[in-house]
C-alpha positions, 0 to 999 in steps of 0.5 A: 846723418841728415833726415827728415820726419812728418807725423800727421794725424787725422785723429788721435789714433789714427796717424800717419808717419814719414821719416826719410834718412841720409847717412854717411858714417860707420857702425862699430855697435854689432847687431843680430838677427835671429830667425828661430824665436830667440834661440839663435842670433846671426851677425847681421853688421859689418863693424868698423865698414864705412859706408851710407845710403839712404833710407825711408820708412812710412808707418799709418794706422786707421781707427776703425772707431773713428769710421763710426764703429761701435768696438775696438779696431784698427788697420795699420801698414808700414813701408821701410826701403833702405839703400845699402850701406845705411847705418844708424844706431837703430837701422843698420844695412851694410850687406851691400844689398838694398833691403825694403820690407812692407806689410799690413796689420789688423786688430778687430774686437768682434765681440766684448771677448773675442779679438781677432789680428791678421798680419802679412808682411814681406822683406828682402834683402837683394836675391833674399826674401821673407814672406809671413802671414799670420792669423792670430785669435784671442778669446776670453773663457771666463773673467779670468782665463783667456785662450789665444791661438796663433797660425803662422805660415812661412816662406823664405827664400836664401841662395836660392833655397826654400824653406817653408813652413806653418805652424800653430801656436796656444797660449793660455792665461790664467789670472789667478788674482789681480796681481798674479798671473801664468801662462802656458804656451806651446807650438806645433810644426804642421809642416815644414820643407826638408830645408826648415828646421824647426822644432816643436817648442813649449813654455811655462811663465807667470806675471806678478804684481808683487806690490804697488811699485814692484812687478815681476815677470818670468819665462822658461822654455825649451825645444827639446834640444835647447832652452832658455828662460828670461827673468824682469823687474820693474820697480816705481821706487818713486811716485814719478821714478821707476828702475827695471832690470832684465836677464836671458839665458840661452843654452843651444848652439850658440850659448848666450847671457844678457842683463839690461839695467835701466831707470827713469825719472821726472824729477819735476813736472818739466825735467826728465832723465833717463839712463840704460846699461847693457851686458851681453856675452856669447860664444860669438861676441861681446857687448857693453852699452851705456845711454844717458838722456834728460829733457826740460821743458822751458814752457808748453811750447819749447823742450829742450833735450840732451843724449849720450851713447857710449857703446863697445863690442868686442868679436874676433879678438878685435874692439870696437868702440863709439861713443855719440853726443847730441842736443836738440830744441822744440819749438812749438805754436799752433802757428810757428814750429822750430826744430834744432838737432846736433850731434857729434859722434867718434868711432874706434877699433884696434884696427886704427879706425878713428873717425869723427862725424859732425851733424846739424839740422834745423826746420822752421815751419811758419804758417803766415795765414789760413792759406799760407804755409812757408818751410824752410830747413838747414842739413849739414854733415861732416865726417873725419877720419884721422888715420885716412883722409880720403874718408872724409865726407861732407854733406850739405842742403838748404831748403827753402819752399811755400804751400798755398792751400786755400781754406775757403775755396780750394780749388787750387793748390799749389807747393815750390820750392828751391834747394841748394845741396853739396855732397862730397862722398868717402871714396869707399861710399856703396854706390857713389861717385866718389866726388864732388857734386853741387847743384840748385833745384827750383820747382813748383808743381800745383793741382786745379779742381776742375770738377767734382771728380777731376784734377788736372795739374802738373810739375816742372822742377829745373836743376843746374848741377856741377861734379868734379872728379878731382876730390877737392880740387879741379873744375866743375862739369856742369849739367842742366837737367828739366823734369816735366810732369802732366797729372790728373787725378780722378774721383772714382767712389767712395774714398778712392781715387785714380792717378795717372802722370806723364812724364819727361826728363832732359839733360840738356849738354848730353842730350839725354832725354826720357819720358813715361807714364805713371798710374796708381789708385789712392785711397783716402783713410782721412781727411787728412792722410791718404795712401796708395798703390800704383806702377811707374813705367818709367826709371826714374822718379820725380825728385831732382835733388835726389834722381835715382835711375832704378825706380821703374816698377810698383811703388806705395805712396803716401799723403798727408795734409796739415 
């Protein structure tokens, strides 16, 4: 897995999230989805499937105290688009169809006692949608009694059958002291199409303090068909220490027992461990999973941390095992930021898969001046597998760039940057050339302010790549491609903004050339972050060390400013 992540804040609630991900390797932990509340789980992965993609998530939230307001509030939104084939221990997508999901969400305190949420949220998964809006009301009814009522409507689209539905749902909290509570909940289908079926559901539940270092918390809930109940503890056996351990059990179609046990501790003021063991059992599958961690902060600015994942599943009769190992390093100063990552990972199954994955990935962030700011940053990735050696994958990227962003007068500014990157996919790679693929990118692009509402500016990035059909061996055909790109922003009111951009691409020894326009809005949450919304006339995008020919059609962008 190669990646890269950006977090920047504007203050301390309000943030902005960029985390982009490359993954050649295979998943041998089995995921699940449920669609009806926890009631039922469908296989999602594809266990012991070689393959890849890449994947980029963008999250942000505004605090609306920060805007001067006098109660609680915030906006958020997220973004995550993967490729098929992207596979890590979180995020997993081997359905050979992208999937991209995006939505916004918002938790506003109208008064001391009433909170009202709004969330609208939409996925797909190639032919396959997921639409959701919801509406939610918290309301306090005394010191120690609260109401919330929820109204959710649904839209979902699967091989080209629509089910639709909305239903709403109560759910009512009694403190009965400061250390007990219970709650009731109950759901209502209003409507729903001949293709839904769901059920009206209700639940009983409490949370209890039980002492200072214990907690307890417990769920029974049923639809009339099929029921379950949870049941958790937490316990600080240490001023700095804590154990918890958690059970579900399902009774329906799908038969279902899960038992989680976990702790963490401080073992001083600068070292931190953790550890997690996992049970879960159906009539589908089994899965077993332990994970390890420790941390230690060698001195305000420089942690040092440590993971293990030892994980096996078992489905079909068949075993599936992976076990991952990785060390990193933080470094960090208001003016040098250094970050190191490694990570080994072996994957098995009874079916003779026996693959190894090396992975490394450094940054180096180095602000010279007030004006000056150089990055630089090191992926590198390699993938064997013992049993058929035309699996084997290797990644590679340098990168080596400068930012100048005048603080005094920032009428200019300006970003270049030069990337070196060898890729060698496995031949069952989703989507790829089954190749070797080299190549040098140089670009540079930069914004001038030429009045108080215009910026003009541009970009122009060159890169000269070489791929051979032969894997391993044979010449390079080498190919030289230009990108050319007019941009002028304009200030409209308040903080919003219109962006229009002109743009051609060239390969040079084929002749190939296309050109087209871009026009999007931005919207500044910040002085530091920005987002936006717009359509791109064009197929292609903008980054050469990553062309993709698909990307014609509406997009949401984001910015961010250190």
């Amino acid at each position: 897995m190669t990646g890269f992540d950006l977090t920047v804040k504007a203050t301390d609630n309000s943030y902005l999230v960029i985390e982009t991900s490359e993954t050649e390797a295979g998943q041998n932990i089995e995921m699940n989805r449920s669609l009806d509340g926890g009631l039922d789980f469908d296989r999602i992965a594809l266990p012991g499937l070689s393959v890849g993609g890449e994947a980029i998530s963008v999250t942000g939230q505004w605090d609306l105290m920060d805007a001067g307001r006098s109660l609680p509030g915030q906006l958020g939104f997220w973004y995550r688009d993967q490729e098929a084939g992207f596979n890590s221990l979180q995020y997993h997508n081997a359905s050979g169809e992208d999937l991209r999901s995006y939505g916004l969400e918002g938790v506003v305190a109208l008064t001391d006692g009433i909170n009202v949420k709004a969330r609208v949220d939409h996925e797909e998964r190639g032919e396959t949608t997921f639409d959701d809006a919801g509406l939610q009301l918290d309301l306090a009814l005394g010191e120690r009694v609260r109401l919330a009522a929820e109204y959710l409507a649904e839209e979902d689209e699967v091989a080209g059958n629509k089910d639709d539905s909305s239903t709403l749902g109560l759910r009512l909290t009694v403190a009965w002291s400061d250390r007990f509570s219970t709650f009731l909940n109950a759901q209502s289908v209003l409507e729903q199409s001949d293709n839904s079926a769901m059920e009206d559901m209700g639940g009983v539940g409490f949370n209890l303090q039980a002492s200072d270092k214990l907690d307890i918390l417990g769920e029974a809930f049923s639809d009339g068909d099929n029921s379950g109940a949870r049941v958790g503890l937490a316990y600080r056996y240490r001023e700095n220490s804590s154990a918890y351990v958690n059970y579900i059990t399902e009774r329906s179609d799908l038969a279902r027992d899960g038992l989680t046990f976990g702790q963490k501790t401080a073992l001083t003021d600068r070292l931190r461990v953790y550890n997690e063991h996992r049970f879960d059992r159906s009539t589908r599958q089994s899965v077993e999973g332990d994970s390890y961690g420790i941390s230690y902060d060698f001195s305000e600015a420089w942690t040092i941390d440590a993971d293990m994942l030892a994980g096996q599943s078992v489905m079909n009769g068949v075993t599936y095992d992976r076990t991952a190992y990785s060390i990193g390093s933080r470094y960090r100063q208001p003016q040098l930021e250094i970050v190191n990552r490694f990570e080994f990972r072996v994957d098995q199954n009874d079916l003779h898969t026996d693959r190894d994955q090396w992975v490394t990935t450094h940054r180096v962030n180095l602000r010279t001046s007030d004006n000056w700011v150089m990055v630089a940053k090191a992926d590198y990735s390699e993938a064997t597998d013992k049993g058929d050696r035309s699996q084997d994958a290797r990644f590679g990227e340098v990168d080596f760039g400068f930012a100048y962003r005048p603080v005094l007068a920032n009428r200019l500014n300006m970003l270049a940057m030069a990337s070196y990157v060898y890729d060698l996919d496995p031949t069952n790679q989703m989507g790829g050339l089954y190749a070797d693929e080299k190549g040098y990118v140089l670009s540079v692009e930069g914004l001038y302010q030429l009045t108080d509402r215009l910026k003009l500016g541009g970009k122009y990035a060159w890169k000269n790549s070489a791929i051979r059909m032969d894997r391993g061996e044979g010449p390079f055909i080498e190919a030289t491609t230009t990108l050319s790109i007019l941009r002028g922003r304009y200030h409209l009111v308040g903080a919003l903004d219109l962006l229009a951009e002109y743009r051609w691409l060239e390969v040079d020894e084929i002749g190939d050339e296309k050109q087209g326009m871009l026009l999007g809005l931005d919207f500044q949450l910040g002085a530091h972050i920005g987002v936006g919304v717009g359509y791109n006339f064009t197929e292609f995008n903008d980054r050469l060390t990553a062309l993709d020919y698909e990307s014609k059609g509406w997009f949401m962008s984001v910015s961010g400013r250190l």
